[in-house]
N, C-alpha and C positions, 0 to 999 in steps of 0.2 A: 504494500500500500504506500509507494512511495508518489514522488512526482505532485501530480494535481491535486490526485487526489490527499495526500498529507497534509498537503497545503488547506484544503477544506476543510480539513477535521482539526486542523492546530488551530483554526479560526472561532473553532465553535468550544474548544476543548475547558475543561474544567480548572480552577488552579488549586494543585495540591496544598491540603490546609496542615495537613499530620505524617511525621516520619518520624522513627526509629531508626538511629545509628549511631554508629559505636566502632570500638576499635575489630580489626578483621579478626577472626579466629580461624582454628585449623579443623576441617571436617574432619572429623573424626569415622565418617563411614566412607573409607577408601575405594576405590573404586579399582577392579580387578584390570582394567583398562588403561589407564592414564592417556588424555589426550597429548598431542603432541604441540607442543609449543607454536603457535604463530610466527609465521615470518618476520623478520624485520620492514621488511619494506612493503610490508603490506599494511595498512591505516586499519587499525581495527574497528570494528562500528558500534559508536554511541547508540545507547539506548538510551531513552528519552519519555519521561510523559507526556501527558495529553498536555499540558501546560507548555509543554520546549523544554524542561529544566531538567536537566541527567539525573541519573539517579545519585542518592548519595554515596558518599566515599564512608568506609569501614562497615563496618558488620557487626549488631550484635545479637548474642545467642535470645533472641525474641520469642514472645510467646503469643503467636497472632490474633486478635481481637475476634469476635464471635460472625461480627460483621465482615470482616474480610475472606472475601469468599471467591475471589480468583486469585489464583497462584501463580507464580513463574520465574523461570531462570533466568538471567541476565547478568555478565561480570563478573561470571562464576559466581552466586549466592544467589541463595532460593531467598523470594519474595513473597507475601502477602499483601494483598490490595482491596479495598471494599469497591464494588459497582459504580458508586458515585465518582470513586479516583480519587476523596480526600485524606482517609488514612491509608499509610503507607509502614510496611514492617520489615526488615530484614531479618529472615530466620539463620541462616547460615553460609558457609560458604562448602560450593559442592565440585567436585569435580567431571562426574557422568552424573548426570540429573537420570538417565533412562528414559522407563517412562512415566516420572514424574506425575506416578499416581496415587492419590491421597485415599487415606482410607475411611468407612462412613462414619467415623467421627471426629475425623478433621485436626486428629493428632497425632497421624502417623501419614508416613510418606513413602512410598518404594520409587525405589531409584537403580540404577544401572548392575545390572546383573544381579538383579535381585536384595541388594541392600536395603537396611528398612532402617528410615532415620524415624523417632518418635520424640515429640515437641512435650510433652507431660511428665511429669515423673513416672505414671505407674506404663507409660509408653514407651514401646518397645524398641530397642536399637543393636540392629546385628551387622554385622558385615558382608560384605558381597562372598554370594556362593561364585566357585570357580565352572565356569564353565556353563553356566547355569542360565541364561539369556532366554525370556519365555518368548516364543512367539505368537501367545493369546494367554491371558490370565485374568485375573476377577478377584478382590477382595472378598472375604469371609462377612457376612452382615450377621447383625445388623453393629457388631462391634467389631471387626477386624481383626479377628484371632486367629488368624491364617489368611494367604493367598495362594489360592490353587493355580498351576500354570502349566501349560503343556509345553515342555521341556524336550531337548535333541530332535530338534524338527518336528517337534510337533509327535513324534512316534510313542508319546506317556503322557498320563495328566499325575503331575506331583501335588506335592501340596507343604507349605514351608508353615511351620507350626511358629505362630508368635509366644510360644512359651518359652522355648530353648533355643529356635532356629533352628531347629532339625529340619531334613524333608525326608519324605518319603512317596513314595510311589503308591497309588492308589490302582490296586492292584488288580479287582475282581471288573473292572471293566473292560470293554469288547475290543480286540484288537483292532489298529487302524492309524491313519494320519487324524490327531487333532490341529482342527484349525480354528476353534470359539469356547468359551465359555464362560458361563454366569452365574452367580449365586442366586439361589431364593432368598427374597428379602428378608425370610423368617432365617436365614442361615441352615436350614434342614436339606435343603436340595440343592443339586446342582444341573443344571443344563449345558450339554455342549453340542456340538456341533464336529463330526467324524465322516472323513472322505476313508471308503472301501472298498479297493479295484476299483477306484474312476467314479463309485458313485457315492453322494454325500444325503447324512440322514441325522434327525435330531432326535437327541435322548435326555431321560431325565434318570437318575437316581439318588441315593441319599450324600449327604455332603460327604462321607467316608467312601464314596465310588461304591457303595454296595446299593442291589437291587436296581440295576441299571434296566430302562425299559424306553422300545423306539415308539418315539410318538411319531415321526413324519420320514417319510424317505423319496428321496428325489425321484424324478423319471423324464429320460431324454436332454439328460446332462444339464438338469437344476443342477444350481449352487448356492447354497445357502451363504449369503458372504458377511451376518452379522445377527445377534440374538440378544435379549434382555426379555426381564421381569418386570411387569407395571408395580412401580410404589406398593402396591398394598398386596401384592403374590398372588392375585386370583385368572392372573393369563400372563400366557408365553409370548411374546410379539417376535418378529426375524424379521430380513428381509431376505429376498429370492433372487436371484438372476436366472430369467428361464429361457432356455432354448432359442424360445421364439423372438428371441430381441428387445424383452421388455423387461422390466424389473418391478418388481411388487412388495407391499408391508402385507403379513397375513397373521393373524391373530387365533391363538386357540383358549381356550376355557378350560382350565385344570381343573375345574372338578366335571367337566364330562371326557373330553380328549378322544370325540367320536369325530369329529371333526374340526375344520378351522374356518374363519372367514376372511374375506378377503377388504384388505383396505388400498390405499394410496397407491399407482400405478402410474409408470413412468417409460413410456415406448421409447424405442430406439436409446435407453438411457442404463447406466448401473445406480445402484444405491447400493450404500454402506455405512457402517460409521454410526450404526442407529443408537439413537440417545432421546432415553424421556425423562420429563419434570418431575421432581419431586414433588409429592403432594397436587401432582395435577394429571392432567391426562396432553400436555401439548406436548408432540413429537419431534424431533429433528434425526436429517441422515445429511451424508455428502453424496452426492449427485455427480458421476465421472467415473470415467477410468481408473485416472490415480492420482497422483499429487499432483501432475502438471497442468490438469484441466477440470480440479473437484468443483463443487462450489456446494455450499454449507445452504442446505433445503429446510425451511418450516414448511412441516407439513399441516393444513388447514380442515383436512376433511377427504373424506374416501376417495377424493377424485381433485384435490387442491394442493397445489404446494407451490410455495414461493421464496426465493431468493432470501436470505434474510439479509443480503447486502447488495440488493438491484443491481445500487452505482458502481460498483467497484468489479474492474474488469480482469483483477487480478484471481487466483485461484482461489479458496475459504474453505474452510474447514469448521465443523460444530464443533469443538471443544467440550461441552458440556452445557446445562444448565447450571446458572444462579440460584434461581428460584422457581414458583409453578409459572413463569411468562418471560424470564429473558434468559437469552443464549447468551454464551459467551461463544464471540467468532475469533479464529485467526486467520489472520490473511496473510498468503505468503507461499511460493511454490517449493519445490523439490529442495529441500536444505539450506532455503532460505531463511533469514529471520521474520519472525512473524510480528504482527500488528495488531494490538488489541482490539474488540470492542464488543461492550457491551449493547446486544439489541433486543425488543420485548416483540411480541407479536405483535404486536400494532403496528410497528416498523420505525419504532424512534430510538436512535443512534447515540448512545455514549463513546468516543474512543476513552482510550483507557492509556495505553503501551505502544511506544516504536520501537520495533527489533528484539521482540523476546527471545529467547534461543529455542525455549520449547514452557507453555504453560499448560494450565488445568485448573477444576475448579474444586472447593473445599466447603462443600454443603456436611451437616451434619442430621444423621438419619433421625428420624422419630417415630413414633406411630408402627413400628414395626412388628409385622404378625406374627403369631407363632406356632403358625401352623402351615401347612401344603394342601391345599384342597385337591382332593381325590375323588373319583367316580364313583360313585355306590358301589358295593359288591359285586352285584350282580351283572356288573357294566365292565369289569377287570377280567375276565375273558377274553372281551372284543378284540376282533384285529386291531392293528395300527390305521387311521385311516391312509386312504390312498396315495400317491403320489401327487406331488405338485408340478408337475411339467406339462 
């Protein structure tokens, strides 16, 4: 989001009222990677808020305000930032942020091969496992007492215990490529998403990988390319890439799971990336290929979906929700730095950040069930329903 359009949103942008800083300190969650030092002759790039004004210099071990509910890297140290852009926090300094995913209480972080930095005393902080780089994983709800992640290409679903940092293999599930999965918000279940011989099918069983059961399986080379639980755990949502050139959200009912219904449809198009509100039912996916041509889609209704950033010509990405109505967008292609901003369905524009390295958002769960709603008895028999292609 640079160019003209930066120019528009530094025009309209907020001026930071509150910041936290302090002298730098040493991350203490190493990163099994170490980046390689920056050229010399190469200008490194400021990051900047919404205001023009860089971020501040030193770091202190901060403990982020309730309200600050987007996060991100910049300068090497993770950040906290509230919606509006006027408090501002430095949590630490980090070397592989990963993927700088917070957990649902907003006091723990996972970061680059699996390290887990934890902002609380009774929160947990372990070191990077070797080797260990997930390529799909999912916090433990509704308090993050584990992250499950499908580990060495995807060929295992582990799961790393926030009690000691062990992991272990979850053992009694069905051989295959894992490429997805999700916790039930109750923390009891889990959902993933398993390619077997060319064909891909979604399952559920209990958060120990026991009692594994296919609720969906593909036909005519589906691909399921993204999966989640609504807030309150009583349906599964995905999205599909089917055959025919189209791409779809389809929703099923966990307590019948005889069938699914079909939502939001998008021809000649992908979807991925699917993200819903807390406490709400508003949607978001990316819309593309892949990072060079996404764009960050609200979707409106079975048959609606729109831009959450029209104006801006660059690629966008959903990030997540805020709250039950605003996304947080980044703007920014293939390894590029990204651009914040906050937008709500209605389509009115907060920027926030220029040039974060990689962000995310820090909602804290509530209201969460404690249970998995199941079929009646006599309805656990049933096939699986039919293919979606």
């Amino acid at each position: 989001m640079r160019g003209s359009r930066s120019t528009m949103l530094l025009a309209s942008a907020l001026l930071l009222a509150a910041c936290t800083t302090g002298d730098d300190v040493v991350n203490d969650v190493p990163s099994a990677t170490p980046q390689a030092p920056a050229s010399p002759s190469v200008e490194a790039p400021v990051t900047t808020l919404a205001s023009g004004e860089a971020l501040p210099a030193g770091c202190d071990r901060g403990t982020p305000h309730a309200t600050q509910t987007v996060a991100f890297v910049a300068d090497g140290r993770a950040w906290t930032l509230d919606p509006e852009g006027a408090r501002l926090t430095c949590l630490f300094k980090v070397r592989d942020p990963g993927p700088f995913a917070w957990g649902p209480q907003g006091d723990r972080v996972l970061l680059g091969d699996l390290a887990v930095r934890g902002l609380e005393p009774e929160a947990p902080t372990f070191p990077a496992a070797a080797e260990a780089s997930p390529v799909a994983f999912d916090w433990g709800h509704p308090i993050g007492l584990a992250v499950v992640f499908a580990a060495r290409g995807g060929a295992t679903l582990d799961k790393r215990s926030m009690d000691d940092g062990r992991i272990e293999p979850l053992g009694a599930l069905p051989d295959g490529r894992y490429l997805d999965v999700a916790y039930h918000p109750s923390g009891l279940a889990l959902a993933f998403v398993i390619d077997r011989h060319g064909e891909q099918s979604i399952w559920l069983s209990t958060n120990e990988g026991e009692e594994p059961v296919r609720l969906v399986f593909s036909k005519g080379g589906t691909r399921f390319t993204s999966i989640a639980f609504t807030p309150a755990g009583e349906r599964l949502v995905w999205t599909a890439q089917h055959a025919g050139g189209y791409s779809q959200i389809h929703t099923m009912a966990l307590d019948r799971r005889t069938g699914f219904t079909d939502g939001w449809r998008g021809d000649g198009q992908e979807a991925s990336n699917l993200s819903i509100a807390p406490r709400g039912r508003s949607t978001a996916i990316d819309v593309g290929t892949g990072c060079g041509d996404r764009t960050a889609t609200i979707v409106l209704g079975p048959r609606v979906g729109r831009p959450a950033l029209p104006d801006v010509s660059e690629p966008s990405t959903a990030i997540g929700w805020l709250d039950r109505s605003t996304l947080l967008v980044g703007v920014g292609g293939c390894g590029e730095l990204l651009d914040l901003v906050a937008v709500d369905v209605a389509g009115n524009e907060t920027p926030l950040v220029f040039g974060a390295q990689v962000a995310a958002t820090r909602t804290v769960t509530t209201s969460a069930p404690d249970s998995v709603p199941a079929p009646p008895v006599e309805a656990e028999e049933e096939p699986p329903p039919g293919g979606v292609g």
